[in-house]
C-alpha positions as CSV (number, residue, x, y, z in Angstrom):
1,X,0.0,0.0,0.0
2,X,0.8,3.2,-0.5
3,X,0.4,6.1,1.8
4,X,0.2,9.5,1.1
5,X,-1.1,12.7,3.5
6,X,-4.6,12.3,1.8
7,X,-4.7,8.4,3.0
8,X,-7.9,7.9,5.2
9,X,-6.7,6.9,8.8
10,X,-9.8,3.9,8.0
11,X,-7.2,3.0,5.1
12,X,-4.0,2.7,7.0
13,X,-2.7,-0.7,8.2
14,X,-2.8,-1.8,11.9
15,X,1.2,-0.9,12.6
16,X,2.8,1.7,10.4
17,X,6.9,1.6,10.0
18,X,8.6,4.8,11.1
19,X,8.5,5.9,7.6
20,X,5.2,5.5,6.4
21,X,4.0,7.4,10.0
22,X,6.3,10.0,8.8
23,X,4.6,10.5,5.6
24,X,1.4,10.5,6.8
25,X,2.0,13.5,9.1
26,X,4.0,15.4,6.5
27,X,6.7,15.3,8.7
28,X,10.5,14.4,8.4
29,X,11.7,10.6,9.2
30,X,14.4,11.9,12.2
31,X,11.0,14.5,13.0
32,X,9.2,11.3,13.4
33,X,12.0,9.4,15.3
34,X,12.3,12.2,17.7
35,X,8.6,12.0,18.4
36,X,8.9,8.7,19.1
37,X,11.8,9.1,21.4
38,X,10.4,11.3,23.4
39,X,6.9,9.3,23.4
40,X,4.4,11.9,21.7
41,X,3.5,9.1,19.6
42,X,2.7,5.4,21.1
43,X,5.1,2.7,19.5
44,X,6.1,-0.4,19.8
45,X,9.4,-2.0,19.8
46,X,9.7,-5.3,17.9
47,X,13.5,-6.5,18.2
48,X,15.1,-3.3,16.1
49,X,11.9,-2.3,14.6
50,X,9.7,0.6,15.4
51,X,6.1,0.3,14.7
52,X,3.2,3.2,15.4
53,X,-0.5,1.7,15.7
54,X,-2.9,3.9,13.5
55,X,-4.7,4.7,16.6
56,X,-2.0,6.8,17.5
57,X,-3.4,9.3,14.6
58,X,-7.0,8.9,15.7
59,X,-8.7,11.9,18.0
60,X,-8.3,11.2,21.6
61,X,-12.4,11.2,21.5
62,X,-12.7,8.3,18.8
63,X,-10.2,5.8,20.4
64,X,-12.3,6.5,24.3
65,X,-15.3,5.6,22.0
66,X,-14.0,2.4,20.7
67,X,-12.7,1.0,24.5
């Protein structure tokens, strides 16, 4: 798949890489590592790889809706 900034968060798959997060938000890769680091955006850790769940894009009000 291929994501763009117009890809509907519905669209995007369960865990995104670091790069496809990145292009998403419009925002630089070492942007998007940084914003991992300092844990504005929930990851996950598997071995060496980074993954962001697409509920980390979704408003704070739809992911309290789907709990």
């Amino acid at each position: 798949m291929s994501l763009t900034r117009t890809t509907k968060i519905e669209d995007l798959p369960t865990l995104l890489t670091v790069k496809e997060a990145a292009t998403f938000l419009g925002v630089g890769i070492a942007t998007m590592y940084a914003m991992v680091a300092n844990d504005y955006i929930p990851s996950q850790k598997f071995g060496k790889c980074i993954r962001i769940p697409k509920e980390a894009f979704m408003p704070e009000e739809s992911r309290q809706q789907e709990q």
